[in-house]
C-alpha positions in Angstrom: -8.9 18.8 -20.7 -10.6 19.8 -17.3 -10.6 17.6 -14.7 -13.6 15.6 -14.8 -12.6 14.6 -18.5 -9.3 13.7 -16.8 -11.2 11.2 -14.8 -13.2 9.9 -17.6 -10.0 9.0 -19.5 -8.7 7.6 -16.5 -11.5 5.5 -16.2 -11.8 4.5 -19.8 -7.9 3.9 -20.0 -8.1 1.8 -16.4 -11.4 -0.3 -18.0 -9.1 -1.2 -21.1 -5.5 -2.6 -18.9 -8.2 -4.7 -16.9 -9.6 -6.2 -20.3 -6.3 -6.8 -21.4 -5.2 -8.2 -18.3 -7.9 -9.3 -15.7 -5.8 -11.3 -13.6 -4.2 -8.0 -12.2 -7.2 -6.8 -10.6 -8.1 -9.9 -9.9 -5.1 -10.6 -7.3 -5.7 -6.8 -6.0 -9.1 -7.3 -5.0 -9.4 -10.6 -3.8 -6.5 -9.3 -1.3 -8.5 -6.0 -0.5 -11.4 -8.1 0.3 -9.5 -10.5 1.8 -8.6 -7.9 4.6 -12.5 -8.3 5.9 -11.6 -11.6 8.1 -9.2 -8.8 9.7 -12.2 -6.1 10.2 -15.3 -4.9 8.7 -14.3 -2.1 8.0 -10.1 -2.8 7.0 -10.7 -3.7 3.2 -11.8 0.2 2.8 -8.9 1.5 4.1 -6.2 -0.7 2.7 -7.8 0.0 -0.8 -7.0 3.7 0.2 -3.3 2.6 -0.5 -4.0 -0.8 -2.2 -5.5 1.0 -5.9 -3.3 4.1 -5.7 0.0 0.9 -6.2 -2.3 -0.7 -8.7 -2.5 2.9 -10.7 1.8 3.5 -9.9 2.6 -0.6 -11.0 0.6 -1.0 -13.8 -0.5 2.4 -15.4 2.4 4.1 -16.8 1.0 7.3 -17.7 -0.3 7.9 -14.6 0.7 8.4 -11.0 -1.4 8.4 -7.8 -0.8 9.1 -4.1 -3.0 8.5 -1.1 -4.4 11.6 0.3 -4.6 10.3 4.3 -7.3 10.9 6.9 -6.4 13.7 8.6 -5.7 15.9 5.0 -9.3 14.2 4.1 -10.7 16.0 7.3 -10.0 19.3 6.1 -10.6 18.2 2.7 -13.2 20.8 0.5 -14.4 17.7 -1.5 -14.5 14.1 -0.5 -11.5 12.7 -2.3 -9.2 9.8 -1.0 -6.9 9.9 -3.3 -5.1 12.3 -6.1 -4.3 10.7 -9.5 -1.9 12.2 -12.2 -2.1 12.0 -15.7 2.1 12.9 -16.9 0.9 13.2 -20.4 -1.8 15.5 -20.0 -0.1 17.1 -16.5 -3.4 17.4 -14.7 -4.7 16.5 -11.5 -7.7 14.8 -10.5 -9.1 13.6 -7.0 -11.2 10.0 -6.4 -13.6 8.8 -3.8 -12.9 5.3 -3.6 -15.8 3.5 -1.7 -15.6 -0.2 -1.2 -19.3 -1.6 -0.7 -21.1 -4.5 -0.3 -23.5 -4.7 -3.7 -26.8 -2.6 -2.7 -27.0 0.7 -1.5 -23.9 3.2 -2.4 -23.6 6.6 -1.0 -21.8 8.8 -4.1 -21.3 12.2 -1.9 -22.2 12.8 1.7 -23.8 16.1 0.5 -21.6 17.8 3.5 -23.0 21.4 3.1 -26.9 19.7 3.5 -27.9 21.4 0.0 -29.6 18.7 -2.6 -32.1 18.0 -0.4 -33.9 21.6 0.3 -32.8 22.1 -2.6 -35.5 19.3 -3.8 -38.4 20.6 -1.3 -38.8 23.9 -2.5 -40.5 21.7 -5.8 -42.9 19.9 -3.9 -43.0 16.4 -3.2 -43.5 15.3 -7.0 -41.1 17.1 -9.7 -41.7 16.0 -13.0 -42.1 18.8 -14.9 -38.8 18.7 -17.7 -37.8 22.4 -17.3 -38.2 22.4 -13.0 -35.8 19.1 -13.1 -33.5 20.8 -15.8 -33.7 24.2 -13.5 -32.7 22.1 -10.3 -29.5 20.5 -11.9 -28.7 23.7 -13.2 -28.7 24.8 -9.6 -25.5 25.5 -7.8 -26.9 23.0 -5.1 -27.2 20.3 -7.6 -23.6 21.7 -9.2 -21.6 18.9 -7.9 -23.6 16.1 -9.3 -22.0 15.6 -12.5 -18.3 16.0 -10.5 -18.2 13.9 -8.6 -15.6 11.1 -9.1 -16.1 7.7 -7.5 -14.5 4.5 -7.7 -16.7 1.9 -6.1 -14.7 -1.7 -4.9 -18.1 -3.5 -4.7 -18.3 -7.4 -3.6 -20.8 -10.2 -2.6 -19.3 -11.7 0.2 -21.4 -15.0 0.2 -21.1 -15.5 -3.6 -16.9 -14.2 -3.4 -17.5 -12.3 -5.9 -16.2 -8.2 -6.9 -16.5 -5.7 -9.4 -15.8 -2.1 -9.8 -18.8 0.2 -10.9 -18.7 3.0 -11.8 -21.8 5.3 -11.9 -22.7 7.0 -15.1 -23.7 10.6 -13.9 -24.3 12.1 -17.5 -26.3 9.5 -18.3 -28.4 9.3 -14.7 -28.9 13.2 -15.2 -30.2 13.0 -18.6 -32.3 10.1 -18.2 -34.0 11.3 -15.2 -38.0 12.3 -15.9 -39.5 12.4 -12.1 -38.4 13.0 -8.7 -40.4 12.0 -5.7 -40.6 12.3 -2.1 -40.9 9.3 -0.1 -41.6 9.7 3.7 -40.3 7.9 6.6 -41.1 4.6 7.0 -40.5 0.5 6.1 -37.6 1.1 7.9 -36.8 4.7 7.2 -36.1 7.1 10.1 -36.3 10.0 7.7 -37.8 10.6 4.1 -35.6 10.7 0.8 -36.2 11.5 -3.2 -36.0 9.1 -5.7 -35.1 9.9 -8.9 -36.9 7.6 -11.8 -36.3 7.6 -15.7 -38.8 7.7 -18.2 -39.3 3.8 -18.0 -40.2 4.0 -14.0 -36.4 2.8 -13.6 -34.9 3.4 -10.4 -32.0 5.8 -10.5 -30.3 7.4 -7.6 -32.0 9.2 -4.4 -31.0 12.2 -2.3 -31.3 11.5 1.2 -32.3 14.4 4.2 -29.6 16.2 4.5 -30.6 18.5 7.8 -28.2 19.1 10.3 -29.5 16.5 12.4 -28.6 14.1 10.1 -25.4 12.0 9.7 -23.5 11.1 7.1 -25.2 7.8 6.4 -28.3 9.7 6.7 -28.1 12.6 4.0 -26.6 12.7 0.4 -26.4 11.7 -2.8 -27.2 7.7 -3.2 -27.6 5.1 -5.2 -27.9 1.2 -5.5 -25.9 -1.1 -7.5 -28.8 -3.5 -7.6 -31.6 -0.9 -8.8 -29.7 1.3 -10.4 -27.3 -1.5 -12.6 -28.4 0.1 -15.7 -26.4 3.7 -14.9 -23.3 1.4 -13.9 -20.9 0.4 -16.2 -18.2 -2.1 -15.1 -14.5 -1.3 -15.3 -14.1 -5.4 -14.3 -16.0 -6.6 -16.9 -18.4 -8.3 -14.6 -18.3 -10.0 -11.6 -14.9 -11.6 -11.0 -14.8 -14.4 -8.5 -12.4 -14.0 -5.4 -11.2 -16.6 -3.0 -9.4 -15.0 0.4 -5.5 -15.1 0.4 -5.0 -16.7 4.2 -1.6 -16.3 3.4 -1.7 -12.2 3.5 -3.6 -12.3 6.4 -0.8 -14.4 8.3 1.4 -12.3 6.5 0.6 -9.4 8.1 0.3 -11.1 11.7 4.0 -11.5 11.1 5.0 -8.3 9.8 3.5 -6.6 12.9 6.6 -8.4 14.9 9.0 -7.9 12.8 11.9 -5.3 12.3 12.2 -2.6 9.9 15.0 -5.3 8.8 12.4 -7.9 8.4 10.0 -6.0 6.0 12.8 -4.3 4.1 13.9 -8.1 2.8 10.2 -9.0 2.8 9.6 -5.7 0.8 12.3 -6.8 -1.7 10.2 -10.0 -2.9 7.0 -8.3 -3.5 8.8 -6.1 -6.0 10.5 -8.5 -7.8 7.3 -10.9 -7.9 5.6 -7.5 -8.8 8.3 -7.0 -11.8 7.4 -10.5 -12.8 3.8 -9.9 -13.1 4.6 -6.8 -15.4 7.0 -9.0 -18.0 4.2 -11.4 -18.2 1.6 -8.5 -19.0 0.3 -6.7 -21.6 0.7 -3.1 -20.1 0.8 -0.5 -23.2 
């Protein structure tokens, strides 16, 4: 088993303990999400160490640790965190994003190769063996391992999901790439890739070195693209925001290390209760 099969089974196996038991990712979300009346930006990095507990709680065969921001800074790939599988000893890094339900970078493309990668076709590609030559390119050799785990929500609606992009099936489907310039809002131009129905399926944004992250890459969007998405959640799960964590963590930020340890000793055992009442094999 190589890694990215590791990650599919992970993902399959992950997608089975929420059918079983939806109110577990239920409670974990809605307090990730919750952690936006804090900052914009705060449910992102408390999911950073919010899924890997999920994955150490309540998936048994595997364990998961948090890779932190300054190891991501020197990171080769764009991984947050490293998951385990004990039976199969392997390792395995994900990219956990937490967006709003649109547009959805998959990599930042940090070496700026997809997209010149694309030009030297022209501004149409739709020829099957030029688009079968380009993945087969060692600039397009990432596309199919790259492992995300995308938190997505609708804030007005308090709803969240986790979808997970197909990449097999995106890359097989695809039948034409095109070039769309700047403009409508677009400072610089992109390629949209399309399946044989005209369906929208991912875009590589410019990816000169003039260009930031949120500029260049691999993208996608959960509302176009929904076909090459499968859910892990089952759907959309409603969320309501847990005021209690949030004044829970004002608290905690004045208290002692004595404090959290006996605060700390609750959330285990309510923890423990939520695996007894379970189904977690």
């Amino acid at each position: 088993m190589n890694t990215q099969q590791a990650y599919l089974d992970f993902v399959e196996r992950l997608t089975h303990l929420v059918k079983k038991n939806p109110h577990l990712i239920k409670t974990t979300l809605s307090n990730i999400f919750t952690m936006r009346l804090i900052g914009n930006k705060t449910h992102g990095d408390l999911a950073e160490i919010g899924i890997p507990e999920f994955i150490n709680q309540f998936m048994y065969d595997f364990k998961s640790v948090h890779v932190g921001k300054d190891l991501y800074r020197a990171k080769e790939h764009e991984e947050d965190i490293k998951i385990t599988n004990e039976i199969k000893k392997i390792d395995f890094s994900v990219s956990l994003k937490a967006y709003g339900d649109g547009p959805l970078q998959l990599s930042t493309d940090k070496n700026s190769k997809m997209f010149p990668a694309l030009k030297k076709f022209g501004k149409k590609i739709a020829n099957s063996k030029d688009i079968a030559s380009l993945f087969d390119s060692a600039s397009f050799a990432e596309f199919s391992n790259i492992n995300v785990l995308p938190l997505i929500y609708r804030e007005t609606e308090r709803q969240c999901n986790i979808l997970v992009f197909d990449f097999a099936r995106a890359k097989s489907a695809v039948k034409r790439i095109e070039l769309e310039e700047a403009g409508s809002g677009r400072k610089h131009p992109v390629y949209r890739f399309f399946d044989k129905g005209g369906r929208y399926i991912c875009e590589v944004r410019y990816g000169d070195a003039m260009a930031n992250a949120l500029q260049r890459g691999l993208w996608t969007h959960t509302k176009h693209g929904l076909f090459y998405f499968k859910s892990i959640s089952g759907g959309w799960i409603d969320y309501s925001d847990n005021l209690i964590l949030v004044k829970l963590f004002s608290h905690a930020l004045l208290s002692t290390q004595t404090g959290h340890e006996s605060a700390l000793k609750l959330l285990v055992e309510d923890i423990e209760k939520q695996k007894r009442t379970s189904s977690l094999k």
